[in-house]
KOLDREN-47901 format. One record per atom (N, C-alpha, C): residue in three letters; x, y, z. Coordinates in steps of 0.1 Angstrom, whole numbers, padded with zeros to 4 digits, always signed. Layout:
<atoms>
ALAXYZ
...
</atoms>
This chain:
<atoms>
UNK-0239+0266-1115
UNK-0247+0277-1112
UNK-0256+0274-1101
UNK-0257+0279-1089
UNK-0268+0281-1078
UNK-0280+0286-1082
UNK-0290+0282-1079
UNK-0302+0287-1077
UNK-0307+0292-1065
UNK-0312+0303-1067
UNK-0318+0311-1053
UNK-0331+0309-1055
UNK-0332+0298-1040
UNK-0348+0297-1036
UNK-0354+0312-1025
UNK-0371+0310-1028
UNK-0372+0323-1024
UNK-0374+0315-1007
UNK-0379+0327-0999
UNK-0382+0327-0986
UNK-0390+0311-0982
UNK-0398+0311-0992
UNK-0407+0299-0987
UNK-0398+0281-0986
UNK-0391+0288-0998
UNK-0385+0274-1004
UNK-0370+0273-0995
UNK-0361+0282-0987
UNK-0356+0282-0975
UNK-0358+0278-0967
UNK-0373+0277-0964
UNK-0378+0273-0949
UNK-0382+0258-0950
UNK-0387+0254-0961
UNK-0392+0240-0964
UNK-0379+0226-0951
UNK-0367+0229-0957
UNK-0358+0223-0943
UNK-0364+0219-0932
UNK-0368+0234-0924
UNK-0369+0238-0910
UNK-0382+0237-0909
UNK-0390+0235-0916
UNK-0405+0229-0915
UNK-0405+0216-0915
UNK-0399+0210-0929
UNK-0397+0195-0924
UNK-0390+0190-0912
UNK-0382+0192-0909
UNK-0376+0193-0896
UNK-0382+0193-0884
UNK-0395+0203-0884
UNK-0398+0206-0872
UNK-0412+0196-0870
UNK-0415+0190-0885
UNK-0427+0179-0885
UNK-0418+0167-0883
UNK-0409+0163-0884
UNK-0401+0153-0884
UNK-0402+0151-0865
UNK-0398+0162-0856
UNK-0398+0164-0843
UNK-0408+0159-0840
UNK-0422+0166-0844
UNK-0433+0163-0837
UNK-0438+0147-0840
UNK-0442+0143-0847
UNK-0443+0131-0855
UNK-0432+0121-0842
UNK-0421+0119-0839
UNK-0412+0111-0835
UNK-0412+0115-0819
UNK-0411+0124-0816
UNK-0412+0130-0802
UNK-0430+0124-0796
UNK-0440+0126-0803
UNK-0452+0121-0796
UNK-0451+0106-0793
UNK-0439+0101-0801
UNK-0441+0085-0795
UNK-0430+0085-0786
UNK-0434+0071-0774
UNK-0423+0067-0768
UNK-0411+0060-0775
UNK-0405+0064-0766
UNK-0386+0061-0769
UNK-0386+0047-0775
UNK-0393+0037-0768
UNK-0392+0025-0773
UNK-0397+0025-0785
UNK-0409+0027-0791
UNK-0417+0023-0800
UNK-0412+0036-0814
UNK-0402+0044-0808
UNK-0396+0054-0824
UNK-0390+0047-0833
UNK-0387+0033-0833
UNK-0378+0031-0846
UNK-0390+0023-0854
UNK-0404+0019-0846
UNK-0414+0014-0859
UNK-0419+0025-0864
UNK-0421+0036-0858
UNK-0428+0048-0865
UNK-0418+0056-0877
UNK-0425+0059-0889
UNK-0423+0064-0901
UNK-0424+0079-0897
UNK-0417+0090-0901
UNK-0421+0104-0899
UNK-0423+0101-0913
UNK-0430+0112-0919
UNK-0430+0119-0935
UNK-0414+0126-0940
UNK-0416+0120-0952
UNK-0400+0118-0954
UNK-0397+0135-0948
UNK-0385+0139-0950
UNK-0379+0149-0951
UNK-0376+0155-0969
UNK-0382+0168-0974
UNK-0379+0165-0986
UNK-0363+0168-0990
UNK-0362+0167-1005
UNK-0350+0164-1010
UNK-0342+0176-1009
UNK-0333+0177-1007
UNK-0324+0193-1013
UNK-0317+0189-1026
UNK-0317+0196-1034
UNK-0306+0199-1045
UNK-0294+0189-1043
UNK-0292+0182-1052
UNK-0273+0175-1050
UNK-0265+0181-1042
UNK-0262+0194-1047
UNK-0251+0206-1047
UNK-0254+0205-1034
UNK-0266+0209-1029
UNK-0268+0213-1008
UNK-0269+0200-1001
UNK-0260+0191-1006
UNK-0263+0173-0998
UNK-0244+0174-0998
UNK-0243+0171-0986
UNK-0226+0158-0980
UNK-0228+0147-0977
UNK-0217+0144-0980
UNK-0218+0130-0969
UNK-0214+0129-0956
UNK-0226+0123-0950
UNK-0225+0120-0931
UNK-0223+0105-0932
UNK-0219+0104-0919
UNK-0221+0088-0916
UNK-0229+0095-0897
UNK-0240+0086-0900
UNK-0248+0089-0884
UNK-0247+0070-0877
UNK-0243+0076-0865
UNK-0242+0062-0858
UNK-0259+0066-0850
UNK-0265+0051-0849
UNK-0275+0053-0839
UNK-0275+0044-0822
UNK-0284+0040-0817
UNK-0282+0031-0808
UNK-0285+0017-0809
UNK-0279+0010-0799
UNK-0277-0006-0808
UNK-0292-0010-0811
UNK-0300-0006-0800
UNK-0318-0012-0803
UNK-0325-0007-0814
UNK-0321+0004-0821
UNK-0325+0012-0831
UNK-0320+0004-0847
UNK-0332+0009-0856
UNK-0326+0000-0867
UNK-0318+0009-0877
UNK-0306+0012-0881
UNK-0301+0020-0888
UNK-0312+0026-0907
UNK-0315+0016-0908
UNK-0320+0017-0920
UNK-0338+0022-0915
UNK-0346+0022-0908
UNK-0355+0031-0903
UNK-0352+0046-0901
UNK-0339+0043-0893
UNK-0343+0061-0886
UNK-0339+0067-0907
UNK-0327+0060-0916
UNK-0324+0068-0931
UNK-0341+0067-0932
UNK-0348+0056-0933
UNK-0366+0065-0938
UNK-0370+0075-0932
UNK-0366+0072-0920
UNK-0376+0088-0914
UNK-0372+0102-0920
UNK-0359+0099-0926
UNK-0359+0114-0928
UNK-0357+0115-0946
UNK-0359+0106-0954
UNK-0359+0102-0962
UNK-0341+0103-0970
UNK-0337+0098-0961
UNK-0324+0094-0968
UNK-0324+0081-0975
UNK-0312+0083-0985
UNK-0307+0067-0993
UNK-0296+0061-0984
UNK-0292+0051-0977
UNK-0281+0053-0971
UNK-0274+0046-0985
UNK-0261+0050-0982
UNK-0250+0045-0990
UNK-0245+0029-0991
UNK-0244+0031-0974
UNK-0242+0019-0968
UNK-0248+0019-0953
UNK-0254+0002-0946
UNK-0259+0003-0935
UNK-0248-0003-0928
UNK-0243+0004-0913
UNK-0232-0006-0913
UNK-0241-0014-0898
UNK-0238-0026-0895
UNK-0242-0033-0880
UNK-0232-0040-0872
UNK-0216-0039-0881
UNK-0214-0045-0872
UNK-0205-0038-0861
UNK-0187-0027-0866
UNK-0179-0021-0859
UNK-0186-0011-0856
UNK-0198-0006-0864
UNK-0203+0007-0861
UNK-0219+0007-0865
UNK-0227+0010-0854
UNK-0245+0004-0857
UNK-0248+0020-0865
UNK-0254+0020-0876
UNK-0253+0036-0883
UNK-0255+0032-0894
UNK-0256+0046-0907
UNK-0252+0042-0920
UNK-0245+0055-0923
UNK-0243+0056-0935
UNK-0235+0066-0946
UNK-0246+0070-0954
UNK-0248+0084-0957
UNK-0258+0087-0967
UNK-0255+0104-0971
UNK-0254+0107-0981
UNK-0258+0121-0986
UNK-0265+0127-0979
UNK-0268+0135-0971
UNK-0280+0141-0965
UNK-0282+0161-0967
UNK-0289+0161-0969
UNK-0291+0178-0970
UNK-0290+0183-0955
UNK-0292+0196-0956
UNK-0292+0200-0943
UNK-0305+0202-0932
UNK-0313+0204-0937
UNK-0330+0196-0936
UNK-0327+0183-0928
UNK-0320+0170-0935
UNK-0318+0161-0931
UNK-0312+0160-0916
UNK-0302+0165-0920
UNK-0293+0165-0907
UNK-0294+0173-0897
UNK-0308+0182-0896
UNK-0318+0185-0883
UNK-0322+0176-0879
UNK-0334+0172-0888
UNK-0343+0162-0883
UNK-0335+0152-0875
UNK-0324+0145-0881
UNK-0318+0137-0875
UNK-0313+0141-0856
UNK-0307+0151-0858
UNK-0306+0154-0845
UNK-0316+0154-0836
UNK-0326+0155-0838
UNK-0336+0156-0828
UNK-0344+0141-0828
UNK-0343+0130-0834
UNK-0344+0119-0831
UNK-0341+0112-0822
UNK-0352+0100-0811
UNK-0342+0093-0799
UNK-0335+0080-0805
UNK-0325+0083-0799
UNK-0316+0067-0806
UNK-0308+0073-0816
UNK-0304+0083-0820
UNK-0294+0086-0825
UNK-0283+0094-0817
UNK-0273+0087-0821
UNK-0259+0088-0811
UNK-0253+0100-0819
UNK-0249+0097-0833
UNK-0240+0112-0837
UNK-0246+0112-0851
UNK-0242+0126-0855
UNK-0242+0125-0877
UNK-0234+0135-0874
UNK-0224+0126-0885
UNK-0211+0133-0879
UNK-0205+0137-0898
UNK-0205+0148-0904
UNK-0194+0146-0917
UNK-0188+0142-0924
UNK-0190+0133-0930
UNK-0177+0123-0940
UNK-0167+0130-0942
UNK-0153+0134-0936
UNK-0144+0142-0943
UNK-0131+0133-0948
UNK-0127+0138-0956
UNK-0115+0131-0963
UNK-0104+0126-0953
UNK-0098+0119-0952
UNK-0084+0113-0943
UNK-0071+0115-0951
UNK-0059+0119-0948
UNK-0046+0121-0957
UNK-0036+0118-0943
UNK-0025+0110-0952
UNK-0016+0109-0941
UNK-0003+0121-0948
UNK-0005+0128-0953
UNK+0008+0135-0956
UNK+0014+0141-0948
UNK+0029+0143-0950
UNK+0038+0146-0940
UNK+0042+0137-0929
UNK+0051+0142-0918
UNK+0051+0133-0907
UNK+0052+0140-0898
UNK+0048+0128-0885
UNK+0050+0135-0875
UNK+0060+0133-0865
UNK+0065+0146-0856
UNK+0076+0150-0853
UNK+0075+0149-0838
</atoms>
């Protein structure tokens, strides 16, 4: 069963989001992966996927998951500097507008069925 949040509780995302912006944007590019934003709050299980976000090599993968208060799943540093985490959609604003983050890209399934021709 879904629960319908009202107007206020809709926007909470895009609020956090947009304090997540200011917070990380007032500092220089260098000095954003010591600074903490306030987490991003939680969404519901049901409104969370899984991303994997790559960031940039100078950036620490497991900083930028606090800034927006993700769990990562996994940190990865070596084939790919980034982690894996559940993230709401709240999340995966804020993330974009972070410096030093390269992608947050979907976790989607892989299948090799059929062939190709």
């Amino acid at each position: 069963m879904r629960i319908l949040l009202s107007r206020a509780g809709r926007a909470l995302p895009v609020v956090a989001a947009a304090a997540a912006l200011a917070a990380v944007t007032a500092l220089p590019v260098a000095t954003a992966t010591a600074a903490v934003a306030p987490p991003v709050a939680r969404a519901a299980v049901g409104d969370e996927a899984p991303y994997i976000v790559t960031v940039h090599k100078d950036v620490d993968p497991a900083t930028v998951a606090r800034m927006v208060g993700a769990s990562p799943d996994y940190v990865y540093r070596t084939a790919l500097h980034g982690f894996s985490a559940r993230l709401s959609p709240g999340q995966v604003a804020a993330l974009h507008v972070i410096p030093g983050v390269e992608s947050v890209q979907e976790d989607g399934g892989v299948s090799s069925f059929g062939t190709v021709d």
